[in-house]
N, C-alpha and C positions, 0 to 999 in steps of 0.2 A: 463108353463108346457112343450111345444113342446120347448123352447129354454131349460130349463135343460135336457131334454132328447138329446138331437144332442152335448150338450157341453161333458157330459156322455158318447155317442158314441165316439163323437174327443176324448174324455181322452183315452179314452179304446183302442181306435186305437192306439192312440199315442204312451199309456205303448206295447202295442202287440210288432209296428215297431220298438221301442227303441230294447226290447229285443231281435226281430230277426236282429238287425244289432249287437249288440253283440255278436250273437249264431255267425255271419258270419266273426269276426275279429277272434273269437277264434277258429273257424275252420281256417284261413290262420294261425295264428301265431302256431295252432297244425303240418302244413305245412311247417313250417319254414319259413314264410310273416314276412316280421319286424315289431317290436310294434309300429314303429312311426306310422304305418299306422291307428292305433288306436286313437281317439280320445282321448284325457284327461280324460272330464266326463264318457267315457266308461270303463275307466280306477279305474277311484273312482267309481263307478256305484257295480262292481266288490266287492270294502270291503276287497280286497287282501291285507291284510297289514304286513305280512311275507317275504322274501328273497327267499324262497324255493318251489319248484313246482314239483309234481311228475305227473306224468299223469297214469291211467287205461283206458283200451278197455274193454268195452262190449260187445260181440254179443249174438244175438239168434242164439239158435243152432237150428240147420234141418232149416235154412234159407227159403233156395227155398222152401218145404214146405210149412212155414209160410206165404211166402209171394204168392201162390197160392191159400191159405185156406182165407185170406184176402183182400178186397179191400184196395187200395189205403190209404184211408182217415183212414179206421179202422185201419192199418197196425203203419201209425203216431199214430193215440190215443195209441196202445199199447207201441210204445216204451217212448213216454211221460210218462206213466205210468210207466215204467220199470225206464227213468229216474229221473220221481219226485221220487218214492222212495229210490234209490239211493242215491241224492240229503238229502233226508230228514236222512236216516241214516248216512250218510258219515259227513254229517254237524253236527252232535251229539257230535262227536268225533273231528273233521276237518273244514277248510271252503274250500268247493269245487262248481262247476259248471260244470253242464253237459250240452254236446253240441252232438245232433243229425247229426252224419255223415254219409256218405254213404255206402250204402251193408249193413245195418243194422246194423253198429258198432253205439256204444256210446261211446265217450269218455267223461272221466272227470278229470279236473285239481284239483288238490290238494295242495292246498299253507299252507306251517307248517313254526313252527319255527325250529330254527335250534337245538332246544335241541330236538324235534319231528322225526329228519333223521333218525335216527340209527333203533327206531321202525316202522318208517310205514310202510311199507311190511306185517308184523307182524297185528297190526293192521288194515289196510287196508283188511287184509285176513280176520278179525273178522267179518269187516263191511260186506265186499261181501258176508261171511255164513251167515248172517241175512235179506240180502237183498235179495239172492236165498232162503230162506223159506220162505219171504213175499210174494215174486213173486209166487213161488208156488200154492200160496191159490186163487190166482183170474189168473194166465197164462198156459193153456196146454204145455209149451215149457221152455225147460231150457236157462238159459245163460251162457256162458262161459265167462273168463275173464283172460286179459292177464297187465304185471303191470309192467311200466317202472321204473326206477333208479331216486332217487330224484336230482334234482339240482339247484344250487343257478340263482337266475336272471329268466325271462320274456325269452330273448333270447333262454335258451336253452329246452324250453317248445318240442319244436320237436325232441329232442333227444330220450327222454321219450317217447313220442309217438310211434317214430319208437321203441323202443324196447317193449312199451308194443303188441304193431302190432306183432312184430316178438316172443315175450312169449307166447301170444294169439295161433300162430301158433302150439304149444305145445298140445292143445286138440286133432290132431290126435292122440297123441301118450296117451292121460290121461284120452280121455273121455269128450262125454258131461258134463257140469255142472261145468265143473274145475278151478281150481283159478289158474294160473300158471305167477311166478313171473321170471322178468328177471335175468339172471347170463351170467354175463362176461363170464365164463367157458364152456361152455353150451353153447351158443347163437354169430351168427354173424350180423351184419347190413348188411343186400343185400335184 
């Protein structure tokens, strides 16, 4: 009995560490850190098996707020929350993974095929209206969201990023709660 229960602990540990060294490669590679630095199995762990990768930012909005009105540890349970559901709707439609960044962003990659490029924008806008009314029902606080350019390969994963970062910035002008997608026209990288 005491030796299944400690082997049960080790598993649990083990699943916990495996996923938080993933959360930590996909945070550098959102940075633009090279994939080699990523393990193989990290890699197949993933289930990415498309060409193409877009990435979305998350944040709560009234930040400082939030993060006043919360402890520490509560602060984590709600964005986990914000991003398992995410996670759960975006994967309906997508295969994606959400990674807990700092200042309260979320971000999440998004691997399609390449007959999927032309609509996810489109799409992805669907997913994020359903995920802001889910949220709604159990979060006093909205999120906004800002939504990079699809592109093919691993590598250019932090392009995306930075341009969902820089759409994101778009909520002064749009409002709490807003989906704001990136445009070449509109938008510079700085």
């Amino acid at each position: 009995m005491i030796l299944r229960k400690a082997f049960e602990s080790l598993s649990h540990q083990l699943e916990k560490n495996k996923r938080h060294i993933i959360q930590n490669h996909l945070n550098g590679l959102l940075k633009g850190k090279p994939i080699h630095q990523m393990v193989e199995a990290d890699i197949e762990e993933l289930n990415f098996s498309h060409q193409h990768f877009g990435c979305v930012v998350a944040t709560i909005d009234k930040y400082d707020e939030f993060s006043k009105k919360y402890e520490v540890e509560h602060q984590y349970y709600l964005k986990m929350l914000i991003l398992n559901i995410a996670e759960q709707v975006i994967n309906s439609r997508y295969k994606c993974i959400g990674v807990n960044m700092d200042n309260g962003e979320i971000a999440f990659l998004v691997n399609v095929d390449a007959n999927q490029t032309d609509e996810l924008h489109h799409g992805l806008e669907e997913c994020f209206g359903k995920i802001q009314h889910e949220i709604a029902k159990v979060f006093d606080y909205t999120i906004s969201v800002g939504m990079g350019n699809c592109y093919q390969d691993w590598g250019n994963i932090h392009l995306s990023y930075a341009e969902a970062m820089q759409a994101l910035k778009m909520k002064l002008i749009k409002g709490h709660g807003s989906i704001n997608v990136w445009n070449n026209n509109e938008y510079r990288h700085g």
